[in-house]
N, C-alpha and C positions, 0 to 999 in steps of 0.2 A: 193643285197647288202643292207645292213642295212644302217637305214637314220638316227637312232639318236643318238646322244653325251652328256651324263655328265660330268659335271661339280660338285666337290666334296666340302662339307663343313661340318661342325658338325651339329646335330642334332638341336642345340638350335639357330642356325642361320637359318636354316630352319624352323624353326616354325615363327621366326619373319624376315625373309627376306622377302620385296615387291617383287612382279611381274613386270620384267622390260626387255626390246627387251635386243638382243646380242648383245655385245661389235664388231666394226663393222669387226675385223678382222676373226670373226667365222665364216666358212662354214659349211653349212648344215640347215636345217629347223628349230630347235628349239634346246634346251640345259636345262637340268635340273641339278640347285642345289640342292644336295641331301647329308647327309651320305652314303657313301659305303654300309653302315651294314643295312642302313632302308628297310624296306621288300616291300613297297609300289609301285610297281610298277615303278622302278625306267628305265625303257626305254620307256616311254609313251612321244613321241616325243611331244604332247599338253600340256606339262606340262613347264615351265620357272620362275625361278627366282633366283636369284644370293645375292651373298653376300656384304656386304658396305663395307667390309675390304681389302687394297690392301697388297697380301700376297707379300714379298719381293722375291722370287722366282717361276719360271710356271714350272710344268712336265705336257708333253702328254702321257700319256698312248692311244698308238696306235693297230690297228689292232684286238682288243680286242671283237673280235665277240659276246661272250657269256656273257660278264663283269666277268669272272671269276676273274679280279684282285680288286674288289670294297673291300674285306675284309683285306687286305692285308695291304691296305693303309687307312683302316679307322681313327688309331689312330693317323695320323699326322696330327697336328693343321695346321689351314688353316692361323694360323699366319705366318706359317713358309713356309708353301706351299702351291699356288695354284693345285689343280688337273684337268685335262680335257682327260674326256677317249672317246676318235673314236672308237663308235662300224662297222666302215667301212673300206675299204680298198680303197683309191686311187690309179689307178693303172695311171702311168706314161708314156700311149701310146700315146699320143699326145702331141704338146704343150699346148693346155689348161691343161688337164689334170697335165701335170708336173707344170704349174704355181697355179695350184689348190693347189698341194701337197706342195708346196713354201710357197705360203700362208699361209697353215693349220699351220704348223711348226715353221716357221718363228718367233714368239712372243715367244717360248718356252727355257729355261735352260739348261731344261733336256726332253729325249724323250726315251720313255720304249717300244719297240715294240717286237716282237715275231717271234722269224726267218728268213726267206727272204721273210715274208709276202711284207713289204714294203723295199728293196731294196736302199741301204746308197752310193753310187755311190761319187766319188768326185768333178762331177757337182754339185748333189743337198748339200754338207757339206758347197760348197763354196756359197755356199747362204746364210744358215744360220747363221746368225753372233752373234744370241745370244745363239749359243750353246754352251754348257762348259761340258754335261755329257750323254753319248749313251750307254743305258742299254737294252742287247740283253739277247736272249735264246739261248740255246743252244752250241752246238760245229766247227758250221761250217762258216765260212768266207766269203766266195766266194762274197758273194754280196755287201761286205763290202769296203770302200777302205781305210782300214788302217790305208795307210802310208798319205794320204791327212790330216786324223783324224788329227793324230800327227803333222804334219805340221802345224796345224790349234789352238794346243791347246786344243783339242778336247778328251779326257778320254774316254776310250772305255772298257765296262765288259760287262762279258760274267754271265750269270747262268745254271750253269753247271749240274744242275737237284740231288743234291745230299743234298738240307737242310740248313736248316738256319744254322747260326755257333755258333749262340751264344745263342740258348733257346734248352734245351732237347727233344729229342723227338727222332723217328727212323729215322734212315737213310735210305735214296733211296738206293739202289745197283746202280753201274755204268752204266750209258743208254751207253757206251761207249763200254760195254762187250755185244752184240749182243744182247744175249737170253734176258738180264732182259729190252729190248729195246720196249714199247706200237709199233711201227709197224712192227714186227716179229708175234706179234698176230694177226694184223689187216691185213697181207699179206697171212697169212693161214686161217683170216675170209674170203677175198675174192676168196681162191681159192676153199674153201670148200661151200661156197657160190653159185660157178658157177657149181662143179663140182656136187650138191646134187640136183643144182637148184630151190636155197632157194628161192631167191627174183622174180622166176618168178613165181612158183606158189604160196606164198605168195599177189602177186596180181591179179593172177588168179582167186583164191577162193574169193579176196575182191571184184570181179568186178560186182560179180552178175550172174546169169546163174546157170547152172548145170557143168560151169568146175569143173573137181576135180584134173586131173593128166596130167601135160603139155609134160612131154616128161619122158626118160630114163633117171637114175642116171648114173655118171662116178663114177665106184669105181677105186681108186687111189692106192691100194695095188698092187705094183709089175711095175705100172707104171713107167717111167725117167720124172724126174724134170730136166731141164735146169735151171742153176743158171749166171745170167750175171752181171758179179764182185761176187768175192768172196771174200768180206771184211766181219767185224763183225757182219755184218744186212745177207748178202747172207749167209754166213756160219751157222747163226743161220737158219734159214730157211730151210739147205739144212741137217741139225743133224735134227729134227724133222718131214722129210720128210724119211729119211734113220730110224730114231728108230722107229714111230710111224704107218707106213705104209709100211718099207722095199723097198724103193724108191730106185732103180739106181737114182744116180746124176751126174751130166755131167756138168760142169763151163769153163767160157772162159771169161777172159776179158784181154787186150790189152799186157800184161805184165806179165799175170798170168805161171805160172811153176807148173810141177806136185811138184817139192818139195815145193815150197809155197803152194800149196794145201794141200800137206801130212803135212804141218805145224800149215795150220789153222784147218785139223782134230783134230789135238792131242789139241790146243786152245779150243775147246769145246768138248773135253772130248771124242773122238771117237781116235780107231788104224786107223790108213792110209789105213792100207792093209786088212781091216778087213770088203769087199764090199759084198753085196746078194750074189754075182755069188763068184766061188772060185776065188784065187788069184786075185778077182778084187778089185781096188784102193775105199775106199770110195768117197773120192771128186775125179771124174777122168777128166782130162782137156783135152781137146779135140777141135779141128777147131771151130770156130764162125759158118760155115756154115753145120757143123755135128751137134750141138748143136742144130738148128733150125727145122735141119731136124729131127733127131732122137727124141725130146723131146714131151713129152704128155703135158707136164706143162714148161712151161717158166716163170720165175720171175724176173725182173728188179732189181737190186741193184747196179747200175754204178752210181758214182759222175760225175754229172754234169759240165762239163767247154767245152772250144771252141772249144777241140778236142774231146770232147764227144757226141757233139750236134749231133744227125739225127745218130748217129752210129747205131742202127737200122732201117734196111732202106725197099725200096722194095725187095730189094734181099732175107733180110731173115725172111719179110715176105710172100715171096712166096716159100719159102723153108718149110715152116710147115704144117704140118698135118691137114689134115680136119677135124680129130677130135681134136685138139690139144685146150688148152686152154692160154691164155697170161696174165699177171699181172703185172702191173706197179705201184709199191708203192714208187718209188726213187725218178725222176722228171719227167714230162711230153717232152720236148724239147730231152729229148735222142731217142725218135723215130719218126721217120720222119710223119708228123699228116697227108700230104695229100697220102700218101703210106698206114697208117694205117685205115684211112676211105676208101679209095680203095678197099683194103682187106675183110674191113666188110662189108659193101656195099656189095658186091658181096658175101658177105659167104664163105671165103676161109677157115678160120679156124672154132670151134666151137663156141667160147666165149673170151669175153675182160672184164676185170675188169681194172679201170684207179680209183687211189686215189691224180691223181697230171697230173696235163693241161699246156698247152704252158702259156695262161693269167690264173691267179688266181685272184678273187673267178671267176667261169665259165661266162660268158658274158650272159645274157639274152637268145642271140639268139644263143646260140651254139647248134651245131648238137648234142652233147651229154647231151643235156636235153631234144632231143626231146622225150615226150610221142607217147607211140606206134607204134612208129619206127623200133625200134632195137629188132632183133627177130622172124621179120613178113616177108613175102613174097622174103622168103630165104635169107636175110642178118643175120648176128652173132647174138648171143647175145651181152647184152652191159650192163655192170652193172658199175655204178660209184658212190662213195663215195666225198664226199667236205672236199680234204685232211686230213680225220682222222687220219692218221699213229699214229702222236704224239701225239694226241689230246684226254687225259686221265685224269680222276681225279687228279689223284695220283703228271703226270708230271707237269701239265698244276700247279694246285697249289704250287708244289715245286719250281717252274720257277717264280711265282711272289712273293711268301714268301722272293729267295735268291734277288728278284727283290728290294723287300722291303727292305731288311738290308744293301742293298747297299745305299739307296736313304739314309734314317738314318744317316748313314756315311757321307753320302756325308753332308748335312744339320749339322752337329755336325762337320766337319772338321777332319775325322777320314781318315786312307788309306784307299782306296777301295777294295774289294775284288776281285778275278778275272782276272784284269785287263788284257785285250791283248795290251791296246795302250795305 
């Protein structure tokens, strides 16, 4: 986890602002006043100093790992707003921890975070008494508590990845339509990944020695992909597996029908009936425990809730293939973790790609960062990603651009865009 936090001001405040400790309600080790836009080395936690001006309103910019939002929000006077961006992520596993997350928040307006990175529950709303404005990414809810928001007074928008509204420029296509979606790529980066055996001999070669070649490729022409949920993310996946390699595909989730399937074919542009084999179904729906069995490639695309959790379990992962490969790019908590370390562990199947964990960002000591573990002395492969799905030039800055016109808004006294609450 990243330790340090900006604090934003204009340029010319910067050059003449003193060096001065944090205001005492700050956690974390230091905090630097800076412009957004200055090129200087702007996460150098040794670095502090703040501005004399008390701005009449505070935003957090939360969760902000890479500061990709510093440009976004450069041009707002620090008369009108103070800025503070957490390049870290508090996670809320304890009671320190959740009083930590209290804390940090607590002094703020407005708070900009990114996802379900940090989690809006209506325990921690009813703590925050100075909030007035919760400016989210994305399209999904779940972690949110809505109806508390509104109860509370509390404004709640969404940015929905498709552009500012009010400056020229292109539009995003809809992240909502599967295909033009950054983790539909980053789900056949890591199955192609596992299946070519990119990143192990990639560090084979780095290691030193005379290795050159770690194992066999899996070529994936002809192979069955299992798709679990066949919504807009699975369906993408499962057209691109079927045009580009001629995939049987095989989907099953809780509710799922062969003619909802033969529905989301024609949705991304494929006949129903128009499978490898003759008269076979493109998307063909079949038992949860056929799917397991029968599949070369299993890919994850179930939304996460309380009847989702652990719905992959031991059963079907001991239903798969010893050569089979598995892909989780939806959430960590849909397969059962002490079942799936079992599994690898022992090398049941061939390989595991995971780009989403039970805790986010990984804990220090989790078993799946350990080096030279995974791979060795008959357990799986294990390849894992620090949830890239969505995490793209293109969205990531479209997400704080509509971030920004909304905060604008808000500070001018304009409606908000978006709005869910």
């Amino acid at each position: 986890m990243f330790a340090s936090r900006l604090t934003r001001t204009t340029a010319a405040r910067l050059r003449s602002a003193p060096s001065t400790s944090l205001p005492s309600h700050h956690l974390g080790k230091r905090a630097l006043t800076s412009n957004p836009s200055n090129p200087s080395n702007p996460s150098n936690p040794n670095n502090s100093s703040t501005s004399t001006s008390t701005p009449k309103l505070k935003l957090a910019i939360i969760d902000d790992y890479l500061n990709t939002s510093a440009s976004h929000f450069s041009h707002i006077p620090t008369s009108q707003l103070q800025i503070t961006t957490f390049n870290d992520t508090i996670v809320p596993s304890n009671n320190a921890d959740a009083a930590r997350l209290v804390a940090r928040l607590e002094p703020f307006d407005a708070v900009s975070s990114v996802r379900e990175r940090t989690a809006f529950p209506g325990t921690l709303l009813a703590q925050l008494p100075n909030l007035k404005l919760l400016l989210a990414t994305g399209t999904q809810w779940e972690q949110f508590d809505l109806q508390t928001a509104r109860q509370r007074g509390i404004a709640v928008v969404s940015a929905p990845g498709l552009g500012r509204t009010d400056r020229p420029g292109p539009r995003r296509p809809n992240i909502k339509q599967g295909g033009a979606h950054p983790t539909t790529q980053h789900t056949w980066a890591l199955i192609l990944a596992l299946a070519r055996n990119v990143a192990i001999d990639d560090a084979a070669l780095k290691a030193g020695g005379t290795c050159w070649q770690t194992g066999l490729a899996t070529g994936l022409t002809g192979l069955t992909i299992g798709i679990v949920g066949l919504g807009r993310l699975g369906a993408a996946v499962a057209r691109i597996a079927h045009l580009a390699w001629g995939m049987r595909v095989v989907c099953w989730s809780e509710n799922l029908t062969q003619d909802k399937a033969d529905q989301m074919a024609r949705q991304v542009g494929l006949s129903p009936d128009e499978g490898p084999e003759a008269a076979a179904k493109v998307f063909r729906v079949v038992a949860k425990n056929e799917l397991f069995a029968s599949a070369d490639v299993v890919s994850v695309h179930y939304v996460l809730s309380a009847r989702s959790r652990g719905i992959i379990g031991r059963r079907e992962l001991d239903a798969m293939k010893p050569s089979a490969l598995l892909v989780n790019t939806s959430r960590g908590p849909l397969i059962d973790q002490a079942a799936l370390v079992r599994v690898l562990e022992g090398g049941h199947i061939h390989a595991c790609a995971m780009d989403v964990f039970d805790t986010e960002p990984l804990p220090r000591d989790s078993l799946w960062r350990r080096s030279g573990y995974w791979g060795q002395e008959g357990r799986s492969k294990v390849l894992v990603t620090p949830h890239m799905g969505y995490v793209d030039t293109g969205l990531m800055n479209t997400w704080y651009a509509e971030t920004a016109e909304n905060v604008e808004r808000w500070l001018d006294g304009r409606e908000l865009l978006h709005r869910v609450a």
